[in-house]
Backbone of each chain as ProteinMPNN parsed JSONL, in Angstrom:
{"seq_chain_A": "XXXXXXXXXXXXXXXXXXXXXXXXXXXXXXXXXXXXXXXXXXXXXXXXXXXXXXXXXXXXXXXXXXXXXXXXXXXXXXXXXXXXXXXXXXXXXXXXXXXXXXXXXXXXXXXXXXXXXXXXXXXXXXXXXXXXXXXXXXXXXXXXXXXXXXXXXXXXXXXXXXXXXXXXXXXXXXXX", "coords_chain_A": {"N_chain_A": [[65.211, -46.405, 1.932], [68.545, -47.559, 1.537], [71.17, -48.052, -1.197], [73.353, -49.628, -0.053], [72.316, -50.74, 2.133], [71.193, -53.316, 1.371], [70.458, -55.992, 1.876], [71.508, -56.925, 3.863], [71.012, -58.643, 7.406], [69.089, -57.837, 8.021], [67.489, -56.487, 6.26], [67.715, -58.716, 4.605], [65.333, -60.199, 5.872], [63.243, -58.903, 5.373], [62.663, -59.377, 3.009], [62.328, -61.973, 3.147], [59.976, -61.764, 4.667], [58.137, -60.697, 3.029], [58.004, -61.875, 0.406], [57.008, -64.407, 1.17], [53.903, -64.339, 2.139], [52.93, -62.98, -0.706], [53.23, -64.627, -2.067], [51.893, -67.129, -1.519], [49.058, -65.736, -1.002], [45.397, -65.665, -2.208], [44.917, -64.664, -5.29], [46.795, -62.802, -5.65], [49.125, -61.389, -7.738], [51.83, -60.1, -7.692], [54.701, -59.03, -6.37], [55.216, -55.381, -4.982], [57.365, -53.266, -4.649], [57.787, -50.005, -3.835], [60.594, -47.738, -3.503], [62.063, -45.499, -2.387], [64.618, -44.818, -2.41], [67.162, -43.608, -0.922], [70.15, -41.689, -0.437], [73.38, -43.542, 0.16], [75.435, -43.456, 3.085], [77.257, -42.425, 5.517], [76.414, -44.289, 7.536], [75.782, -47.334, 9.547], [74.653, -49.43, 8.901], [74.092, -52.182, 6.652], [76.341, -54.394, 7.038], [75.526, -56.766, 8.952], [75.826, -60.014, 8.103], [74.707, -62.532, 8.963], [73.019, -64.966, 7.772], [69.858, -66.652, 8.517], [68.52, -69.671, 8.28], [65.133, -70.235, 8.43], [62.71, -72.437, 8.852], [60.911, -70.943, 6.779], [62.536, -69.931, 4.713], [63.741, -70.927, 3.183], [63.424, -70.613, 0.663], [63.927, -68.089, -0.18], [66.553, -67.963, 0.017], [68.835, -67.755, -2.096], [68.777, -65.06, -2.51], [70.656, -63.385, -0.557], [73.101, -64.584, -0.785], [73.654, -63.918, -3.193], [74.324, -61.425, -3.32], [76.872, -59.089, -3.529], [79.327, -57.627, -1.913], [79.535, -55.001, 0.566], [80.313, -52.461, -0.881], [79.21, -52.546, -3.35], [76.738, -53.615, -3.272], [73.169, -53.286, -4.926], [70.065, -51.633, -4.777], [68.432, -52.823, -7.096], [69.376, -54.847, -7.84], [67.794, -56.668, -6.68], [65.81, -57.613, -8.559], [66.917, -59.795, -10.187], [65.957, -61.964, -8.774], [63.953, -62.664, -8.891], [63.419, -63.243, -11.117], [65.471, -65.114, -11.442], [64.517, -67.215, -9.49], [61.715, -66.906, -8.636], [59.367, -67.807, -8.536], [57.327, -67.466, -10.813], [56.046, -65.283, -9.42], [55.347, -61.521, -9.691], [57.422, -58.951, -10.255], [57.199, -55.437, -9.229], [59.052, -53.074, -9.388], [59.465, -49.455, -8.068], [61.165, -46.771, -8.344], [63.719, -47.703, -8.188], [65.857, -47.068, -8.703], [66.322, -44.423, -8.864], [67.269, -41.372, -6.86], [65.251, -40.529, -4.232], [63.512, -37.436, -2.829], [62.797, -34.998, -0.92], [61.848, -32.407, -1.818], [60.629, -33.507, -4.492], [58.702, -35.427, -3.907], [55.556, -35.193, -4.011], [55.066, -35.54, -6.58], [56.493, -38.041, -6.791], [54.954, -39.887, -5.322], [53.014, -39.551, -7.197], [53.65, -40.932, -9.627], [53.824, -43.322, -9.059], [53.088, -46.375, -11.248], [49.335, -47.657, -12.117], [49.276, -50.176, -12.464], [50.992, -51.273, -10.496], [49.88, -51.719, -8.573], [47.773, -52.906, -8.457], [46.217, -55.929, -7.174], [48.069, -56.844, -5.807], [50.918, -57.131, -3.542], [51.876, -54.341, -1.958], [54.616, -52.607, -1.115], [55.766, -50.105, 1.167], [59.011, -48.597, 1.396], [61.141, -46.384, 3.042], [63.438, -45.486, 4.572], [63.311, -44.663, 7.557], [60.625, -45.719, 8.773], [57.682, -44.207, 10.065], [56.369, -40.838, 9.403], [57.612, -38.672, 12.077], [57.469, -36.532, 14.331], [59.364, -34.989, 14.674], [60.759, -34.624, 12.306], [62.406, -32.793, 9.704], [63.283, -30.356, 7.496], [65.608, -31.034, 6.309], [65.649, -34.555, 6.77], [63.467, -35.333, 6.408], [62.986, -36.755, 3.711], [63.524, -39.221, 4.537], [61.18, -40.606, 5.824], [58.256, -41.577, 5.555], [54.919, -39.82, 4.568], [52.592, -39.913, 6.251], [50.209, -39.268, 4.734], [50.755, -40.062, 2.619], [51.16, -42.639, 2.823], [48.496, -43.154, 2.759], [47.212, -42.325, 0.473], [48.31, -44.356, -1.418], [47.575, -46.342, -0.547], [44.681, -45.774, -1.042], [44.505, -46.274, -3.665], [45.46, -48.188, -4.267], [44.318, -51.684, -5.13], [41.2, -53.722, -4.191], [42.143, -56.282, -3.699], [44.657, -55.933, -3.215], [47.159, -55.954, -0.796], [48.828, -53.522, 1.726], [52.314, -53.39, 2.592], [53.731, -52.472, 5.65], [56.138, -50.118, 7.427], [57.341, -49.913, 11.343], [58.887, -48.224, 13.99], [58.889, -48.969, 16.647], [59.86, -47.189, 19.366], [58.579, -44.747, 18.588], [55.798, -43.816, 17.775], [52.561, -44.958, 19.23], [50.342, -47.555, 18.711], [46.805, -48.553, 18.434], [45.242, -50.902, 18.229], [42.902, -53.375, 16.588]], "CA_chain_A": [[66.111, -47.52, 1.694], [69.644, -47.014, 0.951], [71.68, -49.302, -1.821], [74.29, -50.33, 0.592], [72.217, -51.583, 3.151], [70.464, -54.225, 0.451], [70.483, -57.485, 1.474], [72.021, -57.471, 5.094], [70.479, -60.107, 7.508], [67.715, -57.278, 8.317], [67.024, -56.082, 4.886], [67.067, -60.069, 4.102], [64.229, -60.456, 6.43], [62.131, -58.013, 4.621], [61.852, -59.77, 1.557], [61.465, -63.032, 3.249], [58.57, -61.669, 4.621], [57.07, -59.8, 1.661], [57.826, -62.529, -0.623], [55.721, -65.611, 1.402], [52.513, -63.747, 1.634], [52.352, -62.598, -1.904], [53.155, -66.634, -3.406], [50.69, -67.75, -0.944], [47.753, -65.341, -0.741], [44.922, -65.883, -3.236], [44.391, -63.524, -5.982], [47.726, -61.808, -5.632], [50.143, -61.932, -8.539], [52.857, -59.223, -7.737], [55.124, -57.745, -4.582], [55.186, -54.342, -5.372], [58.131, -51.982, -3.858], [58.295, -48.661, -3.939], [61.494, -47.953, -2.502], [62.032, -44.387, -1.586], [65.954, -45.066, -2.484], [68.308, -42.633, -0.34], [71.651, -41.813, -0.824], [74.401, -44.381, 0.909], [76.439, -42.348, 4.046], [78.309, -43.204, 6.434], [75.959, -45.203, 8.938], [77.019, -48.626, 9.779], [74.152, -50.394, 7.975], [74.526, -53.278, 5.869], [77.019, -54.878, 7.646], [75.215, -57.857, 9.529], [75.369, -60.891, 6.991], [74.267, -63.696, 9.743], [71.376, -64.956, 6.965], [69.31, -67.658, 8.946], [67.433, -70.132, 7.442], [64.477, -70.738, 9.126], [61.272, -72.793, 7.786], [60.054, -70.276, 5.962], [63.746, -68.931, 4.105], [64.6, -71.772, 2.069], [62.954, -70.439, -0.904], [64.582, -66.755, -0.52], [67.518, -68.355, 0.478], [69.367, -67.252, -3.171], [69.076, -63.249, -2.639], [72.005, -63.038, 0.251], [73.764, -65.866, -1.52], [73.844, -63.494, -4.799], [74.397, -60.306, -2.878], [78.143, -58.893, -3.548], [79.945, -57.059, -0.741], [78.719, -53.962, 0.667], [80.231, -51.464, -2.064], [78.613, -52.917, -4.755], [75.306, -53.366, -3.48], [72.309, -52.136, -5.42], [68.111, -52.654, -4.629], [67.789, -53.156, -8.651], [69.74, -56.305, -8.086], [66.328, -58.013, -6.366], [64.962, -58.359, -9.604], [67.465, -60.996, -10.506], [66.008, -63.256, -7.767], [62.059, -62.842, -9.531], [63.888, -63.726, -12.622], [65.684, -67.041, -11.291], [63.802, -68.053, -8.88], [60.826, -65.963, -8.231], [58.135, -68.911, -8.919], [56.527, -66.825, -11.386], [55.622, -64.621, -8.84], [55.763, -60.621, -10.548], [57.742, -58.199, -9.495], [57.171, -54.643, -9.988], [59.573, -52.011, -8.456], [59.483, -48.063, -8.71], [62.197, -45.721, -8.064], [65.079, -48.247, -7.4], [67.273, -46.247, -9.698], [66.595, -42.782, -8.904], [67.045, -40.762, -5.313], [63.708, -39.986, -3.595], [64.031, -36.612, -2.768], [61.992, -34.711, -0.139], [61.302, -31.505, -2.815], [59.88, -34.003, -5.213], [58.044, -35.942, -3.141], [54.229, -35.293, -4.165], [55.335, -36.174, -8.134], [57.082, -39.687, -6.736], [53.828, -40.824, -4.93], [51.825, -39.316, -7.987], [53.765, -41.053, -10.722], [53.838, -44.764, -8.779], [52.165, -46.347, -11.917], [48.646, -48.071, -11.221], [49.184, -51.269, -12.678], [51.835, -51.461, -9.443], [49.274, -51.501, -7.242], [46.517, -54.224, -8.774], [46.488, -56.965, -7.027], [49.904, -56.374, -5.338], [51.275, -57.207, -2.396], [52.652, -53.076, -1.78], [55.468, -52.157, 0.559], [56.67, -48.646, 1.105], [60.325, -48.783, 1.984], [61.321, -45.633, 3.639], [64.678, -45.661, 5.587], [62.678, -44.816, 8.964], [59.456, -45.63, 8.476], [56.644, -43.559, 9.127], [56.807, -39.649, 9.558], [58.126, -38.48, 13.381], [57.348, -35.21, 14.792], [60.934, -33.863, 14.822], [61.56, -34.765, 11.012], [62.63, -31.93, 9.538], [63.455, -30.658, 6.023], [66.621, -32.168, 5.922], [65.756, -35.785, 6.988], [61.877, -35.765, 5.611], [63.371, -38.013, 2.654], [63.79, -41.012, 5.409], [60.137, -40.632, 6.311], [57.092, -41.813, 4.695], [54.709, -39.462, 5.175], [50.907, -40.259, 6.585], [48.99, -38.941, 3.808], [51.342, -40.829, 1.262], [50.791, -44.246, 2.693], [46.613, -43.237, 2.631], [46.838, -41.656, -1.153], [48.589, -45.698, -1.822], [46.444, -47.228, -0.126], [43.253, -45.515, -1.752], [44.855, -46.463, -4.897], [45.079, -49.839, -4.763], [42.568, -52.477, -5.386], [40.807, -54.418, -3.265], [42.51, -57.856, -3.166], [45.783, -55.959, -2.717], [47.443, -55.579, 0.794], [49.739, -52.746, 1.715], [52.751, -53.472, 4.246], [54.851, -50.518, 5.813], [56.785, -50.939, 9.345], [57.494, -48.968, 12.078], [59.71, -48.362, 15.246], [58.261, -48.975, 18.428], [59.716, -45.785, 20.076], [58.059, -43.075, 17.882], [54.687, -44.252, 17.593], [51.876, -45.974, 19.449], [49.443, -47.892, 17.798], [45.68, -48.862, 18.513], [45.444, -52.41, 17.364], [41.838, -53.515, 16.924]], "C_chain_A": [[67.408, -47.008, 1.082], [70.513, -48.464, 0.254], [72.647, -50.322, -1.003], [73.552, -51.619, 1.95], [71.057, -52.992, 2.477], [71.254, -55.428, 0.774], [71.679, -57.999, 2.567], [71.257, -58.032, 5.497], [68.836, -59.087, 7.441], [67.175, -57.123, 6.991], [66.293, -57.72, 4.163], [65.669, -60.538, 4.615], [62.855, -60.303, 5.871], [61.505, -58.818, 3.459], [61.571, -61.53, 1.857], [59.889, -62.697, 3.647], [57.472, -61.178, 4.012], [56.66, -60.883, 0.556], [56.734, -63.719, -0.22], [54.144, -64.972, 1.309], [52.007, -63.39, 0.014], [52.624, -63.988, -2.788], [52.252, -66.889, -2.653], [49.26, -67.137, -0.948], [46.876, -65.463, -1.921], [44.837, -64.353, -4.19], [46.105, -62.152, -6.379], [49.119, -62.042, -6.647], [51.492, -60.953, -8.798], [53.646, -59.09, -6.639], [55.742, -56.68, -5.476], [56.46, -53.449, -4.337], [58.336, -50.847, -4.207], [59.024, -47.907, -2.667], [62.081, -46.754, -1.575], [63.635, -44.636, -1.492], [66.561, -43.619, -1.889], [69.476, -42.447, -0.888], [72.345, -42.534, 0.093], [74.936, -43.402, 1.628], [76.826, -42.838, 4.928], [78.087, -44.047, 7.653], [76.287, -46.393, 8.777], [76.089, -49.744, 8.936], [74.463, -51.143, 7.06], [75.607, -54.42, 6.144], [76.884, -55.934, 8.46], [74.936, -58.618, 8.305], [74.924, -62.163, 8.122], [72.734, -64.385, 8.988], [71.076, -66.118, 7.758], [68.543, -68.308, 8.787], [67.094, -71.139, 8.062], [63.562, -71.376, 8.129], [60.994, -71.763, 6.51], [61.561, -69.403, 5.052], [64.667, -69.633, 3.301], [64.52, -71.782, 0.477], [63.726, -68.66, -1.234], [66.072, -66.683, 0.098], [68.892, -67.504, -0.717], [69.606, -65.601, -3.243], [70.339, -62.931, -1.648], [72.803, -64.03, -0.579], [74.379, -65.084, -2.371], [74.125, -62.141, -4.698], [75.991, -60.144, -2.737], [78.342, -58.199, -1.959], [79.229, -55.333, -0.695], [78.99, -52.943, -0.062], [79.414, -51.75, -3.387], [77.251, -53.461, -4.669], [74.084, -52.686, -3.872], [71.185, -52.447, -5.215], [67.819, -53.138, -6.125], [68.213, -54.369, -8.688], [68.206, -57.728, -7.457], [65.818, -58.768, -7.591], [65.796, -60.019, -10.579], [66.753, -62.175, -9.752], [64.357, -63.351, -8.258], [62.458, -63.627, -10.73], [64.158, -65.439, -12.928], [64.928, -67.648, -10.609], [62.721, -67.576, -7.907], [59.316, -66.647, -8.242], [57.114, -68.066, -9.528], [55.12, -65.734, -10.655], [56.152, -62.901, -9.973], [56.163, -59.939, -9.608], [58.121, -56.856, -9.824], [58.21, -53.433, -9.222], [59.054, -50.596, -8.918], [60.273, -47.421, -7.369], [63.523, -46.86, -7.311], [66.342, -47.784, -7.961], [67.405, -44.882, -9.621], [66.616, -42.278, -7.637], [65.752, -40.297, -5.251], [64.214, -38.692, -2.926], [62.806, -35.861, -1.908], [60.795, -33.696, -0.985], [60.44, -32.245, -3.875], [58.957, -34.969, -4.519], [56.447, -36.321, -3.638], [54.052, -35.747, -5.767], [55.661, -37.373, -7.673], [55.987, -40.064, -6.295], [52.576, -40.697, -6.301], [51.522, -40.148, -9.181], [53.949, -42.855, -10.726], [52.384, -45.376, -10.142], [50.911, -47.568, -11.199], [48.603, -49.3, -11.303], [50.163, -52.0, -11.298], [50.482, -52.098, -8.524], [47.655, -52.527, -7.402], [46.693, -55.211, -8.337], [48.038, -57.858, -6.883], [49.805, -56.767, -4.033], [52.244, -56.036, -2.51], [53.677, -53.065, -0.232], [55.952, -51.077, 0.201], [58.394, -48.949, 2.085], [61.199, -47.392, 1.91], [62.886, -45.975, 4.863], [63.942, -45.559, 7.073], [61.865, -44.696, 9.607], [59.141, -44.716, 8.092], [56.825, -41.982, 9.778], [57.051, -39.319, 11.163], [57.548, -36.634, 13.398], [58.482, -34.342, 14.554], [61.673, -33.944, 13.678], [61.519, -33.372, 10.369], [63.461, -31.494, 7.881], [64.883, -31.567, 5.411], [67.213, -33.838, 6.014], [64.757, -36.19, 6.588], [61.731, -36.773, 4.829], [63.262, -39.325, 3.178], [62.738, -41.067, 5.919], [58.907, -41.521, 5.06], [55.965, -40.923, 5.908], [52.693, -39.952, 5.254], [49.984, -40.721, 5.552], [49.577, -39.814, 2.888], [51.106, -42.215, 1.77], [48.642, -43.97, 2.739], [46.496, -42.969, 1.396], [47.861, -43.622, -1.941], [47.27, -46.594, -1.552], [44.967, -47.308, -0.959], [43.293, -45.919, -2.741], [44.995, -48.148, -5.163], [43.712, -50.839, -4.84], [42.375, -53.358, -4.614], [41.383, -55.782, -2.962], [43.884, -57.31, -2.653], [46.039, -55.642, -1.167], [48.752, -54.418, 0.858], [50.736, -53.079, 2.896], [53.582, -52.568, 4.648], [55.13, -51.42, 7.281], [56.676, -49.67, 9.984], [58.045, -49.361, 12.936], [58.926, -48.33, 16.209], [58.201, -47.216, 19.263], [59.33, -44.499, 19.453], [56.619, -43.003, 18.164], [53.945, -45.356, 18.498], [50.476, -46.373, 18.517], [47.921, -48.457, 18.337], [45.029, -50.227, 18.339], [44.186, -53.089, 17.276], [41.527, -55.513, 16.785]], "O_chain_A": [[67.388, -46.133, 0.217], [70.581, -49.564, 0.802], [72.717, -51.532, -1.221], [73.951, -52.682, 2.427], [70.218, -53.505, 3.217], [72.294, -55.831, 0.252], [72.469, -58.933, 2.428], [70.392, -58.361, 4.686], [67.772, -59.486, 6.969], [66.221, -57.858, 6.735], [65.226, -57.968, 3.601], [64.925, -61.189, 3.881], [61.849, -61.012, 5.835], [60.337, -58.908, 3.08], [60.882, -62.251, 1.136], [58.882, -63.183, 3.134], [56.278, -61.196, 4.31], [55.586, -60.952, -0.04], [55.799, -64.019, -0.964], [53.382, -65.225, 0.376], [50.843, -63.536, -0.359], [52.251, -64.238, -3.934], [51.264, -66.909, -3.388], [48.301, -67.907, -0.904], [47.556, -65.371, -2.943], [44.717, -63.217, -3.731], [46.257, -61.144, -7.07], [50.029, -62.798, -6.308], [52.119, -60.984, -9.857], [52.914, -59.017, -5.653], [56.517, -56.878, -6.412], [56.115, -53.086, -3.213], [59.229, -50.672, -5.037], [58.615, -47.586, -1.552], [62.466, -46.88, -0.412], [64.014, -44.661, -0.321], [66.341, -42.583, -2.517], [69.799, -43.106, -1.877], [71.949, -42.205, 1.211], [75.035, -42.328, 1.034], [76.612, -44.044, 5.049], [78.902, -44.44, 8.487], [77.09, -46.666, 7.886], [76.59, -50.733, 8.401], [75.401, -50.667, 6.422], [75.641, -55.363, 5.353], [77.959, -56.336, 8.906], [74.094, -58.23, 7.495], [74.876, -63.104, 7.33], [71.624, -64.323, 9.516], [72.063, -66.85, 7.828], [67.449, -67.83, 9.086], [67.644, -72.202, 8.346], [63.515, -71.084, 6.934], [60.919, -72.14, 5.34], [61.434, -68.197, 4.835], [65.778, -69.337, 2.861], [65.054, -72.4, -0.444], [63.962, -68.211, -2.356], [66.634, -65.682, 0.541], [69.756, -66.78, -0.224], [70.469, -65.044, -3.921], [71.093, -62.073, -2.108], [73.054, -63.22, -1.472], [75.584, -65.276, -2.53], [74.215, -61.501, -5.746], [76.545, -60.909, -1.947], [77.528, -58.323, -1.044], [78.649, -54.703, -1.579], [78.027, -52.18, -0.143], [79.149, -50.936, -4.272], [76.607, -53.757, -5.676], [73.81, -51.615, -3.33], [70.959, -53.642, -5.409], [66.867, -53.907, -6.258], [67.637, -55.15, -9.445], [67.887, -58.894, -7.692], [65.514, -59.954, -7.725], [65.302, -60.894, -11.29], [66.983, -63.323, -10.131], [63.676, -64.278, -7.821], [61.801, -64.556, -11.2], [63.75, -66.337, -13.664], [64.54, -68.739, -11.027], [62.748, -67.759, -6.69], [58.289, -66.022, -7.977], [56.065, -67.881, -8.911], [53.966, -65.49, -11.01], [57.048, -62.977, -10.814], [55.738, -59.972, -8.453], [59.112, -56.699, -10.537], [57.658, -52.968, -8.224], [58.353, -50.474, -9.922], [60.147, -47.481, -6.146], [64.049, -46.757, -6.203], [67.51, -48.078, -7.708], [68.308, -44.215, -10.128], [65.734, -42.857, -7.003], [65.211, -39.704, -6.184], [65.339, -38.766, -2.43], [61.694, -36.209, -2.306], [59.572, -33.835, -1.001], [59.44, -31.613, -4.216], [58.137, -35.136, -5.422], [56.076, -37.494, -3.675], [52.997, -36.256, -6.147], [54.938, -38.171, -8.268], [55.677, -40.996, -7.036], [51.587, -41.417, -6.435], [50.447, -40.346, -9.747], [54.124, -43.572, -11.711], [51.201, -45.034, -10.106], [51.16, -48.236, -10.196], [47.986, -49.877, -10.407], [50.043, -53.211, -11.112], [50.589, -53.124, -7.853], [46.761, -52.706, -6.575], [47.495, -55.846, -9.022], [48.682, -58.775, -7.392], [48.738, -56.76, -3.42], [53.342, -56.28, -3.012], [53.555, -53.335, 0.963], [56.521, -50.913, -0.878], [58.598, -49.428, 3.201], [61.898, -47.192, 0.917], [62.945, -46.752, 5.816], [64.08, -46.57, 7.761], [61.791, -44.034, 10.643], [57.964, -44.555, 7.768], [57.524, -41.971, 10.792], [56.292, -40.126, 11.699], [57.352, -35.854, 12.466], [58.443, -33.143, 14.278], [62.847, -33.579, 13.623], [60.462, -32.766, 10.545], [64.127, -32.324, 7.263], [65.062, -32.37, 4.496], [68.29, -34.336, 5.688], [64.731, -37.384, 6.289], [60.819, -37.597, 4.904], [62.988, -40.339, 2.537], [62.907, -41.754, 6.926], [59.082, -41.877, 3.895], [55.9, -41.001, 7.135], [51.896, -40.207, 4.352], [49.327, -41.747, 5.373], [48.74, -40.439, 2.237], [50.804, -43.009, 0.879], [47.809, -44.876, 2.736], [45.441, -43.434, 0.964], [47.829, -43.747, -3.165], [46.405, -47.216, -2.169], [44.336, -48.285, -1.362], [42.176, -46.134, -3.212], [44.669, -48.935, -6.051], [42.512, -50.654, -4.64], [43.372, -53.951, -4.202], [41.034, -56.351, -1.927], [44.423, -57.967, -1.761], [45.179, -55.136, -0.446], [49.626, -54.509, -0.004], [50.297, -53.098, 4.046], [54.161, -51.859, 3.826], [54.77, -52.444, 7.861], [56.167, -48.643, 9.534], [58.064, -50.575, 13.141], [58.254, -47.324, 16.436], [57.29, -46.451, 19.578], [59.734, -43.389, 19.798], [56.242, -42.046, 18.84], [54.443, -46.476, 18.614], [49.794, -45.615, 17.827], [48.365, -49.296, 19.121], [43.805, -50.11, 18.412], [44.207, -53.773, 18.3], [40.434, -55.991, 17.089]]}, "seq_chain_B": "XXXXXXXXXXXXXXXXXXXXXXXXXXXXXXXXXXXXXX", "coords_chain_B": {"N_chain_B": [[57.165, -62.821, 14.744], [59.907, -61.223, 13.578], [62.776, -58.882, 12.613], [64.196, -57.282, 14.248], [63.96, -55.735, 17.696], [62.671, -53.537, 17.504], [61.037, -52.649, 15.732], [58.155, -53.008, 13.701], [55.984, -54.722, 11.936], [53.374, -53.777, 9.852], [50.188, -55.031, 7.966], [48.127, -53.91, 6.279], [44.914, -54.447, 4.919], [42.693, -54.424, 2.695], [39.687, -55.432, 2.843], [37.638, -57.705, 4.433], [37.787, -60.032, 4.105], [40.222, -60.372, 2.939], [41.672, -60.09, 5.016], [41.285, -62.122, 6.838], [42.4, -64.028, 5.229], [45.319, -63.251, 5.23], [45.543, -63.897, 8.165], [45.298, -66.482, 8.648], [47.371, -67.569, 7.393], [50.734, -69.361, 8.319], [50.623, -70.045, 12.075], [53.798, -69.517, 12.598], [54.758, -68.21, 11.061], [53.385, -65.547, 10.986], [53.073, -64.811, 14.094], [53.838, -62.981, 16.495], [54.295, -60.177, 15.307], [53.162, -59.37, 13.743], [50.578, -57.667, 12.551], [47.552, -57.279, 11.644], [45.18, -55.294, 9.729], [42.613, -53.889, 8.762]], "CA_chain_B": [[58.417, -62.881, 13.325], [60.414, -59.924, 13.99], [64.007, -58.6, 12.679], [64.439, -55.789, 15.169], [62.841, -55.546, 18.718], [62.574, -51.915, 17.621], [60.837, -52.353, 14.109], [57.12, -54.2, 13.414], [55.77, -54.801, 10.036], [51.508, -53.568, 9.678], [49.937, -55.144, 6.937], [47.092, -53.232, 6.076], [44.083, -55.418, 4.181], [41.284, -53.336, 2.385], [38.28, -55.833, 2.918], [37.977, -58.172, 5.665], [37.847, -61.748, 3.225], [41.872, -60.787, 3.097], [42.324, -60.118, 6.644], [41.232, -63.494, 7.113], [43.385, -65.104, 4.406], [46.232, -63.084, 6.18], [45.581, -64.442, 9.432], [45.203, -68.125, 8.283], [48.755, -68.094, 7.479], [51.153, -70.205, 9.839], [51.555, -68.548, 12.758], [55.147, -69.597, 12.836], [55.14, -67.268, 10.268], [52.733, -64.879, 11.089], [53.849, -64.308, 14.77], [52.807, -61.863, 17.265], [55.059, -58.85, 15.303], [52.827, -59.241, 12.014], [49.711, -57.098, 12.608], [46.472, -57.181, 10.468], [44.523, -54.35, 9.92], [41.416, -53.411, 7.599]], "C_chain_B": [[58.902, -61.062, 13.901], [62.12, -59.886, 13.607], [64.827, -57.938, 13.768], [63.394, -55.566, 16.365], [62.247, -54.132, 18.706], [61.331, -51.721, 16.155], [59.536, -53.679, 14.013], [56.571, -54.023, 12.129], [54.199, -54.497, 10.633], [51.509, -54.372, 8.167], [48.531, -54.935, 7.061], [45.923, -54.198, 4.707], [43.276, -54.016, 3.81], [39.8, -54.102, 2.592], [38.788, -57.598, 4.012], [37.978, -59.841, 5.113], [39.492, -61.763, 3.457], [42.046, -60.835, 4.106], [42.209, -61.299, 7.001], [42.102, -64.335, 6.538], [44.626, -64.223, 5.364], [46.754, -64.122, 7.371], [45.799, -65.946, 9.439], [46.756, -68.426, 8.008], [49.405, -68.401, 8.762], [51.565, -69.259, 10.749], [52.993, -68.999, 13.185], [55.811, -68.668, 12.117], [54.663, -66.108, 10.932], [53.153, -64.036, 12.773], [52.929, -63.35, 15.238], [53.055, -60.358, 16.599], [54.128, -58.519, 13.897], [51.222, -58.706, 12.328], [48.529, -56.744, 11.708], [45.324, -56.136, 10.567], [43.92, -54.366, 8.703], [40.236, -52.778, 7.926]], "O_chain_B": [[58.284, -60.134, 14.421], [62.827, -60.718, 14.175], [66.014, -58.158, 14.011], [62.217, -55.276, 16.151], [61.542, -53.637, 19.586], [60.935, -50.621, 15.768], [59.749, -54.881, 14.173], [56.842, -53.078, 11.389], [53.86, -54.929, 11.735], [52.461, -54.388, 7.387], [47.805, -55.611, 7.789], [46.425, -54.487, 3.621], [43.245, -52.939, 4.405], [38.789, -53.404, 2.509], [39.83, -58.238, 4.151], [38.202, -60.746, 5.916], [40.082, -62.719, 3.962], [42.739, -61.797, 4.436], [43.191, -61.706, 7.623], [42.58, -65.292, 7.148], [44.79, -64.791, 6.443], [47.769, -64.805, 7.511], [46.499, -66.488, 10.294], [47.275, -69.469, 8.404], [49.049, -68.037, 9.883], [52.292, -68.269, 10.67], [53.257, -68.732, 14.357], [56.971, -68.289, 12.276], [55.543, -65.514, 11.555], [53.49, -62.852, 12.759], [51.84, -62.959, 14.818], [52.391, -59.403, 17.0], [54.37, -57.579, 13.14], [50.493, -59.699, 12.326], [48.698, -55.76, 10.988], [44.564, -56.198, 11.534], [44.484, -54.761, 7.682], [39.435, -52.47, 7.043]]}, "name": "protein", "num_of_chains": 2, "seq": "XXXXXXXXXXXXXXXXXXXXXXXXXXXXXXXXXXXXXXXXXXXXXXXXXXXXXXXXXXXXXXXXXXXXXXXXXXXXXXXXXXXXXXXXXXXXXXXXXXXXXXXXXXXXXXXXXXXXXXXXXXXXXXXXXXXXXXXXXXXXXXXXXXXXXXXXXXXXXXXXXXXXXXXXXXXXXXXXXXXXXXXXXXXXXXXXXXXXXXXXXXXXXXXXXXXXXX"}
């Protein structure tokens, strides 16, 4: 995830759809992100504001609303929107303030604390998804890699759910 | 539900009581792009 592209229409999407499941599902009193923050560069991201409010986007309607212009966007600003109008839903981040860094890597998944992950609705937020064949040390950072969404996963507790994405053209999937 | 014809969300359940509460949500929400796995 990179700060700039926080809280364009796509990015907005994300947290509509992170945020309904975790007010609605039983047992679940958090959305959990661990964000895997990049550095901002010169791709064109962030730049679609078209926010559309469908059924389900009248309650996360306030986060593009409250979202400055694209220099001054930051992911730490979400937590304003748990604050005002987060329906006492919790919201726990980790690493929205520090670069994720490929070299540190096995310390950032080690040091996600565990209370994150109790009865959480988890999302890994990775600039491009999940690891590719042709990632390479100098783009690894924009990956999430395999074993790190299975060493989350193992870690959480049973009522929680984990959600991660993916691109179509890298990956096929099995779907049972 | 889908942002990106390029980009699908998994949501991974650990025991199959959630996969069900998952699924029970509307599928206006839920959608063909929202995938349940456990």
């Amino acid at each position: 995830m990179k700060n700039h592209d926080f809280g364009d229409q796509n990015d907005y999407f994300k947290y509509d759809l992170l945020i309904f499941p975790a007010e609605e599902l039983s047992r679940i009193e958090k959305l959990s992100i661990v964000w895997m923050l990049t550095e901002d560069d010169d791709s064109q991201g962030g730049g679609r504001s078209e926010y559309l409010r469908g059924p389900w986007r009248q309650r996360t309607f306030p986060i593009p609303e409250a979202i400055p212009g694209r220099g001054g966007r930051k992911v730490a600003r979400i937590k304003d929107y748990f604050k005002g109008t987060g329906r006492g839903l919790g919201y726990c981040p980790y690493g929205a303030e520090k670069r994720f860094l490929h070299r540190d890597r096995s310390v950032y998944f080690e040091q996600i604390p565990a209370e994150n992950l109790i009865n959480a609705v988890v999302f890994l937020d990775p600039d491009n998804a999940q690891e590719v064949k042709s990632a390479t040390e100098r783009n690894f950072h924009k990956y999430v890699k395999f074993e790190e969404v299975k060493s989350v996963y193992d870690k959480m507790s049973p009522d929680s759910c984990l959600v991660i994405y993916q691109r179509r053209r890298h990956l096929s999937f099995v779907l049972s | 539900m889908t942002a990106d014809s390029q980009v699908f969300f998994l949501v991974v359940a650990k025991n199959p009581e959630r996969r069900m509460e998952i699924e029970r949500l509307p599928q206006e929400y839920v959608g063909s792009n929202l995938h349940v796995l456990d």
